[in-house]
Every structure is written in structure tokens, then in C-alpha cells.
TORTIRO-642245 format. One record per atom (N, C-alpha, C, O): residue number from 1; residue in one letter; atom name; x, y, z. Coordinates in nm, 2 decimals. Layout:
residues N
{i = NUM, aa = a, at = CA, east = X, north = Y, up = Z}
...
This chain:
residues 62
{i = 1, aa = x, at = N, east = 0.18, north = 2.99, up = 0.38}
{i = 1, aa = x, at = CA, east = 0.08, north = 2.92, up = 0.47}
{i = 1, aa = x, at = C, east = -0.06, north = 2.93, up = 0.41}
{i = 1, aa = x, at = O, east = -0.15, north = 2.85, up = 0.44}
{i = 2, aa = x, at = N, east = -0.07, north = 3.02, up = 0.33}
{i = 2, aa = x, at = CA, east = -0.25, north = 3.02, up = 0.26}
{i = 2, aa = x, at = C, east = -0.23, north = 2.91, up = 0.21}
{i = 2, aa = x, at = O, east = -0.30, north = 2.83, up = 0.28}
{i = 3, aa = x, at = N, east = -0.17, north = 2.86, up = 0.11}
{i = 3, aa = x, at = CA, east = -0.16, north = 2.74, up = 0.07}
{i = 3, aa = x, at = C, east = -0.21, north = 2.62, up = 0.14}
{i = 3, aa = x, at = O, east = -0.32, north = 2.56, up = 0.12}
{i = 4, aa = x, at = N, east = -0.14, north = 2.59, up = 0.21}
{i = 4, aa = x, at = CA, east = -0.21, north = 2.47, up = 0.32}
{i = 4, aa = x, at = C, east = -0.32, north = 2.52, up = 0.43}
{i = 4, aa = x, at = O, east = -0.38, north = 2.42, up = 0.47}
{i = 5, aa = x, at = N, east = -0.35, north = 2.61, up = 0.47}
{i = 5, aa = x, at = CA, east = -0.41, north = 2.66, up = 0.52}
{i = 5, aa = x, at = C, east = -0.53, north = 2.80, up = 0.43}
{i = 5, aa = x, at = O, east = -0.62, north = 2.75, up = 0.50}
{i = 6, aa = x, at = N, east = -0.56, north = 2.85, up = 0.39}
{i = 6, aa = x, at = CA, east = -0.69, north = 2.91, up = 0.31}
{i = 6, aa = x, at = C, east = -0.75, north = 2.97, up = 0.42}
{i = 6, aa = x, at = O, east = -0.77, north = 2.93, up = 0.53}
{i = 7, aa = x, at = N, east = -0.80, north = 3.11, up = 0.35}
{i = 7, aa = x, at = CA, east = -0.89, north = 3.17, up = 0.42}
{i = 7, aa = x, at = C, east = -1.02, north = 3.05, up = 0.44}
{i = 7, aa = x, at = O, east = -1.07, north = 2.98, up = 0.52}
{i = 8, aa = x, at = N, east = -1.03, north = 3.08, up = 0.28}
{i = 8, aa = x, at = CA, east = -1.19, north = 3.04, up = 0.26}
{i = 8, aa = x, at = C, east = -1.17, north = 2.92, up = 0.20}
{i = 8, aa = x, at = O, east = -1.11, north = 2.90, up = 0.09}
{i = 9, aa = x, at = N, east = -1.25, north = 2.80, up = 0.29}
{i = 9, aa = x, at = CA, east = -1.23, north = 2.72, up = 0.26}
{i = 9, aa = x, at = C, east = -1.32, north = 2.64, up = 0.15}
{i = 9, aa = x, at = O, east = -1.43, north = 2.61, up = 0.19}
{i = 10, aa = x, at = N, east = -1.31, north = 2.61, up = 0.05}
{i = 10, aa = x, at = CA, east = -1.36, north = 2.57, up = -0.07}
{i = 10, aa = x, at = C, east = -1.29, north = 2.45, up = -0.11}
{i = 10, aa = x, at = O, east = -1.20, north = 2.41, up = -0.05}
{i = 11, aa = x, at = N, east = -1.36, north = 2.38, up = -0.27}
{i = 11, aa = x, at = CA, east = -1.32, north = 2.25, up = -0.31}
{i = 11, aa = x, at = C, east = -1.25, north = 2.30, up = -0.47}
{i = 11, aa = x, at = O, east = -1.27, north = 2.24, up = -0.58}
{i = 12, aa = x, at = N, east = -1.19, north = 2.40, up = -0.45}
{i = 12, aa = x, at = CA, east = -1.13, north = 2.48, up = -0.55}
{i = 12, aa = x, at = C, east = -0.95, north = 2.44, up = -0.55}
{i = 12, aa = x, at = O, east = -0.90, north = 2.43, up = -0.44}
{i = 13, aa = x, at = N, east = -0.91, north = 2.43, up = -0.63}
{i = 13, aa = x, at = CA, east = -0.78, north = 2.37, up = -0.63}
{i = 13, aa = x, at = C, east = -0.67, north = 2.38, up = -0.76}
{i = 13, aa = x, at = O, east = -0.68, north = 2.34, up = -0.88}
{i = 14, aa = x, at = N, east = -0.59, north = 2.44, up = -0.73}
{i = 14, aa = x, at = CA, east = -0.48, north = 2.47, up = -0.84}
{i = 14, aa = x, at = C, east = -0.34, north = 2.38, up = -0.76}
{i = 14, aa = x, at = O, east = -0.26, north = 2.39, up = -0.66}
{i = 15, aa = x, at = N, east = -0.37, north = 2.26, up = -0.87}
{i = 15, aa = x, at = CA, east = -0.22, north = 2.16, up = -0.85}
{i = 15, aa = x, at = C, east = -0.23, north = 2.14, up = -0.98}
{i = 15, aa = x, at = O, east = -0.32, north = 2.17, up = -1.06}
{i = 16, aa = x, at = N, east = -0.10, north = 2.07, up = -1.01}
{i = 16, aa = x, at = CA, east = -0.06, north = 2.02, up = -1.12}
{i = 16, aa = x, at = C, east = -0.18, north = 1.88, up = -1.12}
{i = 16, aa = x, at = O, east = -0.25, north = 1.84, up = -1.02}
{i = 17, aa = x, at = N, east = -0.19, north = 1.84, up = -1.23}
{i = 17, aa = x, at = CA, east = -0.26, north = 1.70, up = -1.23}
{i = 17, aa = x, at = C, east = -0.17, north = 1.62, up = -1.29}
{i = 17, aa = x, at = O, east = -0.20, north = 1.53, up = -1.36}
{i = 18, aa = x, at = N, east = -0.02, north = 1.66, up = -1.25}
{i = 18, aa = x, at = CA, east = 0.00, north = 1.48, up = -1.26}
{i = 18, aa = x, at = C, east = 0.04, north = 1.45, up = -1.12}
{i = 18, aa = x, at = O, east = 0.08, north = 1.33, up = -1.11}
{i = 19, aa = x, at = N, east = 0.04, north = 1.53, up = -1.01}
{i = 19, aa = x, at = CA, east = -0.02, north = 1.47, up = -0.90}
{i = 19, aa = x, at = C, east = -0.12, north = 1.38, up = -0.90}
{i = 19, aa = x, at = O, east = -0.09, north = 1.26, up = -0.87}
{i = 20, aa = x, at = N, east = -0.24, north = 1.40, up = -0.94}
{i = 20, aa = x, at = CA, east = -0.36, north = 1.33, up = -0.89}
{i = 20, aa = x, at = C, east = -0.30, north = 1.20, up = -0.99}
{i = 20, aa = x, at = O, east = -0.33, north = 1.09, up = -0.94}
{i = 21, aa = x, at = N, east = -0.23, north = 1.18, up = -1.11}
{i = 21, aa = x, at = CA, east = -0.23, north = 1.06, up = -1.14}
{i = 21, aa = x, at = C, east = -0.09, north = 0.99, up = -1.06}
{i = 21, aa = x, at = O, east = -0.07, north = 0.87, up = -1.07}
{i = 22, aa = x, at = N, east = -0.02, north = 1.05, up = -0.99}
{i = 22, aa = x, at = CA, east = 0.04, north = 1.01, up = -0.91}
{i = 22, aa = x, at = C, east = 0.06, north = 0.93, up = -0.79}
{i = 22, aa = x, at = O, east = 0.16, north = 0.88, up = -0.75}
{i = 23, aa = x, at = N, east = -0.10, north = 0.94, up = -0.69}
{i = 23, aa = x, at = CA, east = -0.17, north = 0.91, up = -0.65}
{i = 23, aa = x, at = C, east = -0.23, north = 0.85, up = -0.69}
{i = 23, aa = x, at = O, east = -0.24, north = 0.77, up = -0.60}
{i = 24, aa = x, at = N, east = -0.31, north = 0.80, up = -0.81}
{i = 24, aa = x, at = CA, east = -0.34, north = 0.71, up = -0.86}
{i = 24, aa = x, at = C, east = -0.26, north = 0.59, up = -0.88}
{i = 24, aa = x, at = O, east = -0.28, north = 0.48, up = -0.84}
{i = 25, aa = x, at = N, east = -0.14, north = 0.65, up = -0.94}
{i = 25, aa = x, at = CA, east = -0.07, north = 0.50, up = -0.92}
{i = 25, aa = x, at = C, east = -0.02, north = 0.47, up = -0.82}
{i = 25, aa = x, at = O, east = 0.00, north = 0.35, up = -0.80}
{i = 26, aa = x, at = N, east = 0.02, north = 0.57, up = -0.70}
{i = 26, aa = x, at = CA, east = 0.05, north = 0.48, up = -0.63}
{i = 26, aa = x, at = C, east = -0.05, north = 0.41, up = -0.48}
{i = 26, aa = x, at = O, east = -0.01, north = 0.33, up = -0.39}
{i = 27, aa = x, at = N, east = -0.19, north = 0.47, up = -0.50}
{i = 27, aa = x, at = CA, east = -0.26, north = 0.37, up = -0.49}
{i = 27, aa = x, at = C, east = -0.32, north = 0.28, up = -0.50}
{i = 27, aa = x, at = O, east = -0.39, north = 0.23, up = -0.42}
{i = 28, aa = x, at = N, east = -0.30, north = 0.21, up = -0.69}
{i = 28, aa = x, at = CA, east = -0.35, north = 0.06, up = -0.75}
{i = 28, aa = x, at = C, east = -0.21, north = 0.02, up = -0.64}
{i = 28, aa = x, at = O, east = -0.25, north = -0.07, up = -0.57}
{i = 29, aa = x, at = N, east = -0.10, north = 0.05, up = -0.62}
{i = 29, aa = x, at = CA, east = 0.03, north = -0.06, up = -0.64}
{i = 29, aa = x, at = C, east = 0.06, north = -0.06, up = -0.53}
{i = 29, aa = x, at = O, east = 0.16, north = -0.12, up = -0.50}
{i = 30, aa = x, at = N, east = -0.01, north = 0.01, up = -0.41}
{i = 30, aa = x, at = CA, east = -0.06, north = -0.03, up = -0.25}
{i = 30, aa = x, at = C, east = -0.15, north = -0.14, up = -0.27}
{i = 30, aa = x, at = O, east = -0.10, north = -0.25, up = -0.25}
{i = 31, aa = x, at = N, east = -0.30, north = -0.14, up = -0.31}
{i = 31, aa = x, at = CA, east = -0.40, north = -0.23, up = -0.33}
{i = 31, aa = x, at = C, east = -0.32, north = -0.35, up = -0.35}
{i = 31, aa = x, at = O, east = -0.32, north = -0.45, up = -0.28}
{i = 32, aa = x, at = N, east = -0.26, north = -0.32, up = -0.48}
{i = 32, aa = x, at = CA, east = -0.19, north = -0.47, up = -0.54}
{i = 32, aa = x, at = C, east = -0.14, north = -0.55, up = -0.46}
{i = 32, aa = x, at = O, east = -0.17, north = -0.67, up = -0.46}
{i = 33, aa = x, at = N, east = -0.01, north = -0.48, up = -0.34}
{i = 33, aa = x, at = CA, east = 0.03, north = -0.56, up = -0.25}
{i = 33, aa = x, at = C, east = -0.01, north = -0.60, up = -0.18}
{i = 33, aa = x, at = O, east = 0.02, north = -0.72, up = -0.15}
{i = 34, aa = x, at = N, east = -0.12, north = -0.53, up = -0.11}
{i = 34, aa = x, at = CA, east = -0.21, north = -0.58, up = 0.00}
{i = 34, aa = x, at = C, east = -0.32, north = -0.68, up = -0.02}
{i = 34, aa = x, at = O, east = -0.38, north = -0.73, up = 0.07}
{i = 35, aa = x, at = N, east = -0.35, north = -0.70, up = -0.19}
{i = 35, aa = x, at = CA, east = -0.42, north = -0.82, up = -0.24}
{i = 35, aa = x, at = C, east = -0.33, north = -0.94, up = -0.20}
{i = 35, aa = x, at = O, east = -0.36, north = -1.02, up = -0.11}
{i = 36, aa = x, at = N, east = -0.21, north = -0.93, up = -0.27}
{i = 36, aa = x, at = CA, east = -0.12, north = -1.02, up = -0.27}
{i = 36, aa = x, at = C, east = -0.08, north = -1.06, up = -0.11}
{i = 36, aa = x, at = O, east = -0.01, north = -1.17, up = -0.10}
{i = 37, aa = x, at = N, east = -0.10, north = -1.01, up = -0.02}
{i = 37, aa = x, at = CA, east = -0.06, north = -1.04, up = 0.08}
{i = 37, aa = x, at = C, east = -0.18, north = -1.11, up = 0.16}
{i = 37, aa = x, at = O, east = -0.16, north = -1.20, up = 0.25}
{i = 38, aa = x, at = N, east = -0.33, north = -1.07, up = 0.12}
{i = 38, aa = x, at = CA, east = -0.43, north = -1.13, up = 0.19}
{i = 38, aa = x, at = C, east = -0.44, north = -1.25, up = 0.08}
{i = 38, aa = x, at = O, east = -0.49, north = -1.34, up = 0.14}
{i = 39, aa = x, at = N, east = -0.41, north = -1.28, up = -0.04}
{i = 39, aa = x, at = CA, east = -0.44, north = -1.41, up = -0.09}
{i = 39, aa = x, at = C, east = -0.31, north = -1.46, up = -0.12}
{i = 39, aa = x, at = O, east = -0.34, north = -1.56, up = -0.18}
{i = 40, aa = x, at = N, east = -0.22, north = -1.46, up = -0.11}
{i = 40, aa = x, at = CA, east = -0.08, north = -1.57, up = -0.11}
{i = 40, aa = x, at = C, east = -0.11, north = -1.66, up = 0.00}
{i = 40, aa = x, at = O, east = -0.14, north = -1.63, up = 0.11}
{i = 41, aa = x, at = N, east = -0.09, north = -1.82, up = -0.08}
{i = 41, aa = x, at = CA, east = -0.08, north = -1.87, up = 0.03}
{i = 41, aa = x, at = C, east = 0.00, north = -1.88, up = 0.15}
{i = 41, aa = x, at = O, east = -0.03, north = -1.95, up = 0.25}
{i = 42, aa = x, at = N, east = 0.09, north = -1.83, up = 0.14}
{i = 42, aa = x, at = CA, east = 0.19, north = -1.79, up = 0.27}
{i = 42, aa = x, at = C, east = 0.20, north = -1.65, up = 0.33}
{i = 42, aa = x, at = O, east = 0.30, north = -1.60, up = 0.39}
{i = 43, aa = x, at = N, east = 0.06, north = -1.60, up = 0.28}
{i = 43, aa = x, at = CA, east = 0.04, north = -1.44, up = 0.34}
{i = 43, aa = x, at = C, east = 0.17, north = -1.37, up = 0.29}
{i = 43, aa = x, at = O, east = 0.23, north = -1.28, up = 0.35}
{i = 44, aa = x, at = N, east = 0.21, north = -1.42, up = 0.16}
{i = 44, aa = x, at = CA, east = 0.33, north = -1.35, up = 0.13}
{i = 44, aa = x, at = C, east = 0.47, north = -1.36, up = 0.16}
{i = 44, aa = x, at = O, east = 0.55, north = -1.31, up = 0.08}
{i = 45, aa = x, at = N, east = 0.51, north = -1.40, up = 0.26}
{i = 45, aa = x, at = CA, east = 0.61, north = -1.46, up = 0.40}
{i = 45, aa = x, at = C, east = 0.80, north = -1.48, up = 0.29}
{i = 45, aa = x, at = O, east = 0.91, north = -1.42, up = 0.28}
{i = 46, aa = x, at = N, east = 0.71, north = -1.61, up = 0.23}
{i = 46, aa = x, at = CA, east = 0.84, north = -1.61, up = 0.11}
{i = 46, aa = x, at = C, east = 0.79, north = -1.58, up = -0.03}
{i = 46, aa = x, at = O, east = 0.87, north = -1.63, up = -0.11}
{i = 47, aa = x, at = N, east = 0.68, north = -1.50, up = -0.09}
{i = 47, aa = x, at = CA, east = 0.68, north = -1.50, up = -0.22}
{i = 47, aa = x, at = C, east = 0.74, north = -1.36, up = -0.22}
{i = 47, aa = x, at = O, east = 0.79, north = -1.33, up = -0.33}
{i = 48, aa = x, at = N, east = 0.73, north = -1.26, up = -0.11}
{i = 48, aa = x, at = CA, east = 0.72, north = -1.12, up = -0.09}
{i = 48, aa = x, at = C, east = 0.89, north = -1.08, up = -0.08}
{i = 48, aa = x, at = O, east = 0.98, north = -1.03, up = -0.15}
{i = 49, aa = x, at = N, east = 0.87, north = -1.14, up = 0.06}
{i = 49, aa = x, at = CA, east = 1.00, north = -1.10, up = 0.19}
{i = 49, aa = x, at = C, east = 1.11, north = -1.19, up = 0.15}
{i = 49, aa = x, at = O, east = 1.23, north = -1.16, up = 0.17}
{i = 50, aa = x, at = N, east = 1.08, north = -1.30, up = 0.08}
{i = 50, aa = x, at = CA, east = 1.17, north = -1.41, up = 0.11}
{i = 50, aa = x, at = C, east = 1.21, north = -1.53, up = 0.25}
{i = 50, aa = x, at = O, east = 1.30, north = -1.61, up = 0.27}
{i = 51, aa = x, at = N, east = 1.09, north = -1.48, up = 0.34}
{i = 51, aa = x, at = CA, east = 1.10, north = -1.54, up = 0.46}
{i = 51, aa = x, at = C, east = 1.12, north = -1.70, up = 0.44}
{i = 51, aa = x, at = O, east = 1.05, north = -1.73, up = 0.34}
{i = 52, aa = x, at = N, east = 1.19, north = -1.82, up = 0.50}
{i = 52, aa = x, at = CA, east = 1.19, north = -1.94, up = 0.50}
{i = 52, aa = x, at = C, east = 1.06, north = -1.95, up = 0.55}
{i = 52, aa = x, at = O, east = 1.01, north = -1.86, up = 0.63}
{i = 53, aa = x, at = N, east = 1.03, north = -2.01, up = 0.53}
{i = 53, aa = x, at = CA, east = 0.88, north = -2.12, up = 0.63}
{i = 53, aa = x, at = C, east = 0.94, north = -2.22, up = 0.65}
{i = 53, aa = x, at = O, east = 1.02, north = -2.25, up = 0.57}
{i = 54, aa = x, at = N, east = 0.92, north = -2.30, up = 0.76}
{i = 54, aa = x, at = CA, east = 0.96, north = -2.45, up = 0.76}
{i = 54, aa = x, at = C, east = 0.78, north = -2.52, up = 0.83}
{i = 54, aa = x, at = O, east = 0.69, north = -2.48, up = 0.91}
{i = 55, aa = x, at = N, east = 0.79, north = -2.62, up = 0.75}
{i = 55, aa = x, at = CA, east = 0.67, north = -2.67, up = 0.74}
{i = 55, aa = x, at = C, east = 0.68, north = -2.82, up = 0.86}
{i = 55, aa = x, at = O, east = 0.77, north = -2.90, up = 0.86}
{i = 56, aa = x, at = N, east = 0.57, north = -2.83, up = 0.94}
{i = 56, aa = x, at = CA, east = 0.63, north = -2.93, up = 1.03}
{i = 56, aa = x, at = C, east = 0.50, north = -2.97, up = 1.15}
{i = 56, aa = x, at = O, east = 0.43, north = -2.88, up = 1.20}
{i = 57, aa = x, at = N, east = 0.49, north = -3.09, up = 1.19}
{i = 57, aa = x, at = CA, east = 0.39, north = -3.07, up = 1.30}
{i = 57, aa = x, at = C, east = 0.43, north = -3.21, up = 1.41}
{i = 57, aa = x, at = O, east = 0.43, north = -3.34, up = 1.39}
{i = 58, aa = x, at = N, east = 0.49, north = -3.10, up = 1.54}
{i = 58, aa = x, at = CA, east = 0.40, north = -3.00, up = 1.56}
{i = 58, aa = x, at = C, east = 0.49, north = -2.88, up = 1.51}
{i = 58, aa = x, at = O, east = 0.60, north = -2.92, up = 1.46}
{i = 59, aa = x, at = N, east = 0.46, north = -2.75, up = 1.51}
{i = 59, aa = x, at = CA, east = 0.50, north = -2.66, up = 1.42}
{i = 59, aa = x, at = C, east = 0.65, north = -2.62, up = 1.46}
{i = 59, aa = x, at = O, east = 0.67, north = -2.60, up = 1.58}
{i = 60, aa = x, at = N, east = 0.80, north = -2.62, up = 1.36}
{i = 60, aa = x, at = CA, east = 0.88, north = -2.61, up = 1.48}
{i = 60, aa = x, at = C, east = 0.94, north = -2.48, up = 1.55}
{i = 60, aa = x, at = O, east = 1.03, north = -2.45, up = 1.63}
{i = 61, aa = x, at = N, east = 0.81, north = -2.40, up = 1.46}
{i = 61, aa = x, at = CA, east = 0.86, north = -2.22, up = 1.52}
{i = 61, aa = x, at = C, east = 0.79, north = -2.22, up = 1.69}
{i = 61, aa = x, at = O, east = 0.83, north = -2.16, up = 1.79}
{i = 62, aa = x, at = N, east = 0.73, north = -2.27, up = 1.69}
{i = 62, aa = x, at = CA, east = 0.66, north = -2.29, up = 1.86}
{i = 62, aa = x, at = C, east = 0.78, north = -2.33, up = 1.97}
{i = 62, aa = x, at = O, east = 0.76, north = -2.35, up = 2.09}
């Protein structure tokens, strides 16, 4: 429990570092999706998920 918990709390740290590049990657390749999701033009729907869109007006998911 010292481990996750510490007496004395400091910014002192014994991990491996390929954690921290682990973390690294796997936060470009969060970012990445969530770019892709705010600029696809279908918010992603079918380039991502594979969702059908059907395109139609008035719309015919309503």
C-alpha cells in the first residue's frame, strides 16, 4: 500500500519508463480518434462503426 499511497508525498517516482511511453502512445491514438470523429464528415457513423446512413429529406430516421 506505500506504493499507491506514500508517506511523504513528493514528485519522486520509480516506474519503469516504458510506461510513460505507453501512455504516450496511447494517448496520440485516443486524440487521433477523437480528431477523426470531430472532422469526418459523418462524425465517423460509417467510416468508423460502419453505421448505414440513409440520406433523405425529410430525414427518414425521424
Amino acid at each position: 500500500m506505500d506504493k499507491l499511497f506514500p508517506k511523504n508525498a513528493n514528485n519522486d517516482y520509480d516506474f519503469n519508463k516504458v510506461i510513460v511511453y505507453i501512455f504516450y502512445f496511447l494517448t496520440v491514438v485516443t486524440i487521433g480518434r477523437s480528431l477523426i470523429h470531430i472532422f469526418a464528415p459523418d462524425g465517423g457513423a460509417n467510416t468508423i462503426a460502419t453505421i448505414i446512413r440513409f440520406d433523405g429529406n425529410p430525414d427518414p430516421i425521424m
